[in-house]
N, C-alpha and C positions, 0 to 999 in steps of 0.2 A: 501480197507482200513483195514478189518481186515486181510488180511494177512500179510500186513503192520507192523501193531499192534502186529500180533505172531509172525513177525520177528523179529523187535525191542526187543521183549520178549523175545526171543530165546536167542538173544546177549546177551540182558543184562543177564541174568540166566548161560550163558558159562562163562561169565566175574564174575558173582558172586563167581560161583564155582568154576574157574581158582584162584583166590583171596584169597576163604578160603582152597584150596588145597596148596598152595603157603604157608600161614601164619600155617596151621596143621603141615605141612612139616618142617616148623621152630625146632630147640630144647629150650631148655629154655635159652640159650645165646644167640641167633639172636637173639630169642625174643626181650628182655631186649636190646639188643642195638640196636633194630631196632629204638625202643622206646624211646631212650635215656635214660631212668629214672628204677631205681629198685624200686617199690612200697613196704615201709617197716611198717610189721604191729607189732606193740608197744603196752603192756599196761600199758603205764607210772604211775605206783604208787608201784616203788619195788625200790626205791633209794641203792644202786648207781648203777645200771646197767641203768637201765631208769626212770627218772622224772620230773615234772614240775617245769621250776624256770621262771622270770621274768628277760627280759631285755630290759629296757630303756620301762617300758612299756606294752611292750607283751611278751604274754607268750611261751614258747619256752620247748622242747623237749631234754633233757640235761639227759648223763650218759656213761657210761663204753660200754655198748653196741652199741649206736649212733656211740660213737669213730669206734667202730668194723665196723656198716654198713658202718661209711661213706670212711674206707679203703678200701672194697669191692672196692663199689661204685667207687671208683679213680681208681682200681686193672681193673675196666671193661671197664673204661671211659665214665661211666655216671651219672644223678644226684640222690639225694635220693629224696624220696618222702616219709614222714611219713603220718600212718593212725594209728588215737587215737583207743583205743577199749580196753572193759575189757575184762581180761585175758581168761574168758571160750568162748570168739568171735573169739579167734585168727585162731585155726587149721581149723573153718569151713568158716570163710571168705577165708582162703589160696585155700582152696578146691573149694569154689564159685568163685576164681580168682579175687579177689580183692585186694590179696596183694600179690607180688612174692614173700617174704621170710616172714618168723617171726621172731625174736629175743626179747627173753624177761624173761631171765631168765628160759627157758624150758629145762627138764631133758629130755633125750631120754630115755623116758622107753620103754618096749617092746610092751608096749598095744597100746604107741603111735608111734612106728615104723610099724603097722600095716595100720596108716593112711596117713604118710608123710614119706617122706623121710626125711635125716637128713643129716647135712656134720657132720665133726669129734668133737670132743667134744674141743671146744676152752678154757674153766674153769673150775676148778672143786672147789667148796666151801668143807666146812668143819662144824661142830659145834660146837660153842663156848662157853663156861663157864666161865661167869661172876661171878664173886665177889666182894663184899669191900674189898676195901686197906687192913683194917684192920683184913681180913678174916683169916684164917688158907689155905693153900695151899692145892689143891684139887692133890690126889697120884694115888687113883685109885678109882674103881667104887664104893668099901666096903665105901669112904669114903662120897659117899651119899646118903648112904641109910638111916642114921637117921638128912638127912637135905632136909627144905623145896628147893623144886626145881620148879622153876618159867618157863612155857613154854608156847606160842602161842597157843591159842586156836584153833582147828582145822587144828594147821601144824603141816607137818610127824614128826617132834620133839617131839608131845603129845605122839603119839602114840608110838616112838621111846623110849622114858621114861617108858612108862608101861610097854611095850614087850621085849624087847632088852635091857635094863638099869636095868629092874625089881624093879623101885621104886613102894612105894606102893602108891595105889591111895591116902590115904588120906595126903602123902606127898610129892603132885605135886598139884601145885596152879595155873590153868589152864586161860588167861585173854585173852579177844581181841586182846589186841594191846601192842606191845613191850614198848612205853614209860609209864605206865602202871608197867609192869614188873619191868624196871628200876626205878620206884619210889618205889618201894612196895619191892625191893634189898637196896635202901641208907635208905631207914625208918625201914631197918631189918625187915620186915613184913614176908619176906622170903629168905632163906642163897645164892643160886647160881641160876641166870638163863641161858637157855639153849636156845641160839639160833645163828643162821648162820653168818657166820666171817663178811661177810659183812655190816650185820647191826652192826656187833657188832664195828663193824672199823666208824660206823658214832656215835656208843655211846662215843667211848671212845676219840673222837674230842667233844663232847657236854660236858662229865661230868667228873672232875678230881679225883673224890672220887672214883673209882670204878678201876677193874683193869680184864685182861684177864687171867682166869687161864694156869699153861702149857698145864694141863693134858688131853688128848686128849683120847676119847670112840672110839672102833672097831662098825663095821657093821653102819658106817654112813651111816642115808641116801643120801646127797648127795653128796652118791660117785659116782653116774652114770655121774656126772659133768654136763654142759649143752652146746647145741650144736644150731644150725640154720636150722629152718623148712622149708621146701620147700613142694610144691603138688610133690603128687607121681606121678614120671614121668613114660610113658610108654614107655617098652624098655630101649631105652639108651638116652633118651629123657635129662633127667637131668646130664648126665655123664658132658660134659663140664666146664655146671657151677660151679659144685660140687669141680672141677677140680680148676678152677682158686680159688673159696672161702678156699675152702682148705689149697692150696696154701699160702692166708692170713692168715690164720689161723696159720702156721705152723711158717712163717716171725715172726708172734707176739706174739705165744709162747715161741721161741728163743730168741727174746727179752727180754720175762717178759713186754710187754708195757701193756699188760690187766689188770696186777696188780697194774702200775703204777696209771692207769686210775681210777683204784678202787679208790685207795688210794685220787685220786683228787677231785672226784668226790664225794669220803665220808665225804671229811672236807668242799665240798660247799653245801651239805646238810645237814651237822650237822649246819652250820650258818646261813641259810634260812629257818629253822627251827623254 
């Protein structure tokens, strides 16, 4: 009986390891279509690329990047699978293998190409200077240095104002949250705020008093643009995938459809708002 038992054992233990030599052996394309589904992990609260809106109801997962996954997603012939999560959960669930890609507004910087792999950079943002209608037109950086300058508290834009813009600290008026900004801009509290095209593209669907200036600052930060996380593959482990997203990537650049999306996506969050 027990040799029985250690046979049965045996099998089954060849059959195990047959199975995860089999699925090891996969690269990250079989994977994903073995599977049907690309596991996409989100931190929806950066409108318009991902966030929350209401339909019929329930709540649903809506933005410029969803657009993006759910191309993929058709590009490989399988389904998407969203997983909610905040922003500093993203790279280390991919790594714990809970999500196969990330999309969510991530810059490829170098500290984080150490951890993940990346496909090509699909957008690339800008930062933008608001003002009242009524303002004087912003020419160049001289011209504000003797105006309060309104920025996101603790984003690269703070930082980009002290270092790189050389405003002086006690004329950068630093707040939490952009709509905040935008009030403390139409009450003149303070002359221009500084921040990323994309929100600025849902303020200027919200408020008609305000306006985008032309003038556009060197040494942005987001000019590394942002790109699509994947776990670091070993070998050429991720080569295919990378291959086909890319692929997308490159169709929807050609197009301009990712701007398109912005732009959709900013006026249905400027009205859900």
């Amino acid at each position: 009986m027990k040799k029985l038992i250690l046979f049965i054992t045996s099998i089954i233990t060849v059959f195990t390891l047959t199975a995860c030599s089999s699925s090891s052996s996969k690269n990250k394309l079989e994977e994903v279509k073995s599977k049907g589904k690309i596991v996409l992990g989100v931190s929806p609260d950066y409108a318009p690329y991902e966030f929350l809106t209401t339909e019929n109801g329930n709540k649903k997962v809506v933005g410029a990047d969803i657009y993006l996954a759910e191309q993929i997603a058709k590009k490989l012939d399988v389904e998407v699978e969203i997983q909610e999560m905040g922003f500093d959960s993203l790279i280390a669930s991919l790594n714990a293998n809970k999500v196969d890609m990330v999309i969510s507004g991530i810059n490829p910087t170098d500290e984080r190409k150490k951890a993940v792999d990346f496909s090509d950079v699909y957008y690339t943002g800008k930062g933008i200077f608001v003002v009242n209608k009524d303002s004087d037109e912003i020419k160049s950086v001289d011209d504000l240095k003797n105006k309060k300058v309104g920025v996101q508290k603790g984003s690269t834009y703070e930082t980009y104002a002290k270092e790189q813009l050389k405003i002086a600290e006690s004329n950068i008026q630093s707040l939490t949250d952009v709509p905040s900004l935008l009030q403390d801009l139409k009450n003149k509290k303070i002359d221009v705020v500084l921040i990323p095209d994309d929100v600025a593209k849902i303020a200027m669907n919200k408020y008609s008093d305000i306006k985008i200036s032309s003038f556009t600052a060197d040494n942005d930060p987001e000019a590394t643009g942002m790109a699509i996380a994947f776990k670091k593959g070993k070998d050429d482990s991720n080569k295919e995938l990378l291959e086909q997203v890319n692929s997308v990537i490159k169709e929807i650049q050609e197009k301009k459809e990712f701007e398109k999306q912005l732009d959709k996506y900013a006026q249905i969050a400027a009205q859900s708002e």
